[in-house]
VEXNU-434368 format. One record per residue (C-alpha): residue number from 1; residue in three letters; y, z, x. Coordinates in Angstrom, 1 decimal, decimal comma. Layout:
REM VEXNU-434368
marti: NUM; mipa: ALA; y: Y; z: Z; x: X
...
This chain:
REM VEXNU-434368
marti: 1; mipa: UNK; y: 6,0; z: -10,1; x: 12,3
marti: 2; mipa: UNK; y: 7,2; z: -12,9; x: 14,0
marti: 3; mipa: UNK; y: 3,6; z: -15,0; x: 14,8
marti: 4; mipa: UNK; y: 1,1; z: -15,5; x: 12,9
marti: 5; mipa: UNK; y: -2,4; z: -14,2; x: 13,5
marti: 6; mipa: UNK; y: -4,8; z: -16,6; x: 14,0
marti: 7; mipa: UNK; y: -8,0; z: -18,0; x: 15,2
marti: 8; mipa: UNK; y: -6,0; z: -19,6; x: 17,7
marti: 9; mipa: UNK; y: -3,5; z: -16,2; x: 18,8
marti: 10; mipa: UNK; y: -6,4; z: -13,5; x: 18,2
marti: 11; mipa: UNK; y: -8,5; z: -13,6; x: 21,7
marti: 12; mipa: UNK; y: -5,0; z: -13,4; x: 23,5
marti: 13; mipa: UNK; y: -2,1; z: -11,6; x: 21,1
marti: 14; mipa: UNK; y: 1,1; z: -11,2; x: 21,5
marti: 15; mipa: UNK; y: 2,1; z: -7,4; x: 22,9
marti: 16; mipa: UNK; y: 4,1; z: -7,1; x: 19,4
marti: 17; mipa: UNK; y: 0,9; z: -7,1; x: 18,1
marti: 18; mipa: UNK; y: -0,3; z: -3,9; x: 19,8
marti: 19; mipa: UNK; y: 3,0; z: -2,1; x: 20,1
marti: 20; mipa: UNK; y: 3,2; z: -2,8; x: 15,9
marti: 21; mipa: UNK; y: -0,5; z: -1,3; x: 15,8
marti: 22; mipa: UNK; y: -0,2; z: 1,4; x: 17,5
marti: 23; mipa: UNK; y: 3,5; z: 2,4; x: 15,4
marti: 24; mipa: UNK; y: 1,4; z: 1,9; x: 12,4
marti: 25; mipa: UNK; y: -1,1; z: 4,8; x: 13,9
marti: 26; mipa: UNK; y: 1,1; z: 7,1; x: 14,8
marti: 27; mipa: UNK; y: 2,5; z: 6,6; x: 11,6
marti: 28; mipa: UNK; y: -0,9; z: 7,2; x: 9,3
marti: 29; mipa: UNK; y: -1,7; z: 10,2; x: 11,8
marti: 30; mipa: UNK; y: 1,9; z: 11,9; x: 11,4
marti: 31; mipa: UNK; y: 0,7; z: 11,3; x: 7,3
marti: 32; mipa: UNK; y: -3,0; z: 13,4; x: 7,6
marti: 33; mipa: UNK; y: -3,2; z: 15,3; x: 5,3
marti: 34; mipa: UNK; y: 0,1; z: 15,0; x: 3,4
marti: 35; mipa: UNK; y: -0,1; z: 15,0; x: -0,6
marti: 36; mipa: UNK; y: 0,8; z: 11,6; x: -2,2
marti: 37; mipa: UNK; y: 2,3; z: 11,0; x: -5,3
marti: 38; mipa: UNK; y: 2,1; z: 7,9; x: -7,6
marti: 39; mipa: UNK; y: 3,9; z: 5,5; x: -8,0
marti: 40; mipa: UNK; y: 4,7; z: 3,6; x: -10,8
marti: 41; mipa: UNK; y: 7,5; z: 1,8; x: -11,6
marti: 42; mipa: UNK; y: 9,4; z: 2,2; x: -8,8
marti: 43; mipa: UNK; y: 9,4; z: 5,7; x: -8,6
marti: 44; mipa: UNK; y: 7,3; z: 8,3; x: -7,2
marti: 45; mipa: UNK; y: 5,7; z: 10,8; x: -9,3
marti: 46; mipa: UNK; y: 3,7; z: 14,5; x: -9,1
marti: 47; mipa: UNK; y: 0,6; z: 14,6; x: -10,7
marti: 48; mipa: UNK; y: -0,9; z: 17,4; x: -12,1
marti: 49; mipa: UNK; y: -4,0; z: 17,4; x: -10,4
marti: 50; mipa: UNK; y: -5,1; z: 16,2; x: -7,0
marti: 51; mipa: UNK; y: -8,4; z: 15,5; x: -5,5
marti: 52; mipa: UNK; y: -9,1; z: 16,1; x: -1,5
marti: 53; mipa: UNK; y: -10,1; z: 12,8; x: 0,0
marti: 54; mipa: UNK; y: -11,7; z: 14,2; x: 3,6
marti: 55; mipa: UNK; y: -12,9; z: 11,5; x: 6,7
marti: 56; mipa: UNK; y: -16,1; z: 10,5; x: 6,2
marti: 57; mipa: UNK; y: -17,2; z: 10,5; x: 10,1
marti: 58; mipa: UNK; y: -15,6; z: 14,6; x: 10,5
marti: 59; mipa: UNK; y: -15,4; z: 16,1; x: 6,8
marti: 60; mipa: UNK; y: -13,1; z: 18,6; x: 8,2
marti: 61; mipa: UNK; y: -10,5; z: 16,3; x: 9,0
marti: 62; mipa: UNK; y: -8,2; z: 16,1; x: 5,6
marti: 63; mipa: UNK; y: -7,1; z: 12,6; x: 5,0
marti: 64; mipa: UNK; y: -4,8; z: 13,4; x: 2,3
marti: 65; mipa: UNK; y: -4,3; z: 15,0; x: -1,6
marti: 66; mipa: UNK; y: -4,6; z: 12,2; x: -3,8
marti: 67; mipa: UNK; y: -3,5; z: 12,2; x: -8,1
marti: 68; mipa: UNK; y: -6,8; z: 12,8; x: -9,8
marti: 69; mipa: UNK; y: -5,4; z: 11,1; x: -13,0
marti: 70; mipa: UNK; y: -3,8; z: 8,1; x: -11,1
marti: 71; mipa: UNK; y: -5,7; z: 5,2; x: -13,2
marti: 72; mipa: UNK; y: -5,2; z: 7,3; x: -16,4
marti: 73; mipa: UNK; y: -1,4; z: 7,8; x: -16,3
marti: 74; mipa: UNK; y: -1,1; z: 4,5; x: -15,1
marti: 75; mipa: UNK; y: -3,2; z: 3,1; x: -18,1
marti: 76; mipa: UNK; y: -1,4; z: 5,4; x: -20,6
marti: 77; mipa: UNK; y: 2,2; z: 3,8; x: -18,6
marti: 78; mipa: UNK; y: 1,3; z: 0,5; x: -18,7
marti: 79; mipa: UNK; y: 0,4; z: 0,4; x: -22,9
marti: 80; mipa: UNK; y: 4,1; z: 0,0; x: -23,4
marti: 81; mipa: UNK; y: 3,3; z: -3,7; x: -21,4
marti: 82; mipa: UNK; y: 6,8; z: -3,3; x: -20,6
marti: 83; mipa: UNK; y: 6,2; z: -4,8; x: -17,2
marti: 84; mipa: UNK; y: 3,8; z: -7,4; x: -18,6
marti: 85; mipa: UNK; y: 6,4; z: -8,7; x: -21,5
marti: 86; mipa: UNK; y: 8,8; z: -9,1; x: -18,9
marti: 87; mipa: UNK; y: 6,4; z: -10,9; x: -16,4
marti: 88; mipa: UNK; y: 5,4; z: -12,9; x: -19,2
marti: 89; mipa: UNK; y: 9,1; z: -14,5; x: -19,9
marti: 90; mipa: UNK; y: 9,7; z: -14,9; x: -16,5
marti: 91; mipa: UNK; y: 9,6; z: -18,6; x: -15,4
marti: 92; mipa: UNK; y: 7,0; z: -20,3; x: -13,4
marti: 93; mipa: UNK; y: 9,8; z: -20,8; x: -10,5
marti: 94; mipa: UNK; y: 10,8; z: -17,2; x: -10,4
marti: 95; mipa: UNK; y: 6,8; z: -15,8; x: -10,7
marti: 96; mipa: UNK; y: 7,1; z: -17,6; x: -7,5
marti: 97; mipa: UNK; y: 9,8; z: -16,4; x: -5,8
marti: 98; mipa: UNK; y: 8,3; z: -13,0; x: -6,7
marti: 99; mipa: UNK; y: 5,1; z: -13,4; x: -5,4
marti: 100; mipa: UNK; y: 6,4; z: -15,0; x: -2,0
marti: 101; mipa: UNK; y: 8,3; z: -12,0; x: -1,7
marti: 102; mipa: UNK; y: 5,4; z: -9,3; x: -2,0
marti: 103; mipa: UNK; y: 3,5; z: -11,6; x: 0,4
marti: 104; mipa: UNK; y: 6,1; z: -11,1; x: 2,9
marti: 105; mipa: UNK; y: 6,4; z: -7,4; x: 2,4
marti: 106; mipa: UNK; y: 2,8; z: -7,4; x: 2,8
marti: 107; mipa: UNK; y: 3,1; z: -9,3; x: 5,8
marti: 108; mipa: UNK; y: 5,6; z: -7,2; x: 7,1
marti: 109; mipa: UNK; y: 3,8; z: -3,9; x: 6,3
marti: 110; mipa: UNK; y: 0,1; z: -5,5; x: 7,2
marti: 111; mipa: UNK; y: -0,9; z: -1,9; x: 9,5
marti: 112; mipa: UNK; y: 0,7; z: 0,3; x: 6,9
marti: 113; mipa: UNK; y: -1,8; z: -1,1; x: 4,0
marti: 114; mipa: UNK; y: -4,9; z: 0,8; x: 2,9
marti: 115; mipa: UNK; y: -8,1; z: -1,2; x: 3,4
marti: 116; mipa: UNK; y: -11,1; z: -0,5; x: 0,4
């Protein structure tokens, strides 16, 4: 996005705003009730399993299939600590160049995010 979002900007947005809303609709309704795979390490990967997640407002409507073992294969994954032995040599200065990059990717990517 090119502005930010603020107290100032949010009683009168920019039309980027809704015209990046309403791509990032279309985009989560074109996904209803596609299977999603995890992923981990830069890939994406099957699961064996899958749970139904359904809407909570219209149980008919299917959200999506969802990895039932997601945390556990992730758990088993990260034992290795492959990622963490790595994060841990990396230098303060990079950690931050890092992290400034997954902040603008979230930025960038703000309608496409789930929200808990």
């Amino acid at each position: 996005m090119s502005f930010k979002l603020t107290y100032a900007t949010m009683f009168d947005p920019p039309a980027q705003l809704h015209a990046s809303f309403d791509s990032a609709v279309a985009r989560a309704r074109a996904k209803l009730g596609s299977r999603h795979a995890l992923h981990v390490a830069g890939e994406e990967r099957g699961a064996a399993h899958y749970f139904v997640k359904t809407n909570p407002a219209d149980c008919e409507q299917v959200l999506g299939e969802f990895p039932a073992q997601a945390l556990r294969t992730l758990r088993r994954r990260a034992r290795g600590a492959t990622a963490w032995q790595a994060w841990k040599r990396t230098s303060p200065a990079r950690r931050a160049q890092l992290l400034r990059r997954v902040a603008g990717l979230i930025e960038e990517r703000v309608y496409d995010l789930p929200r808990r």
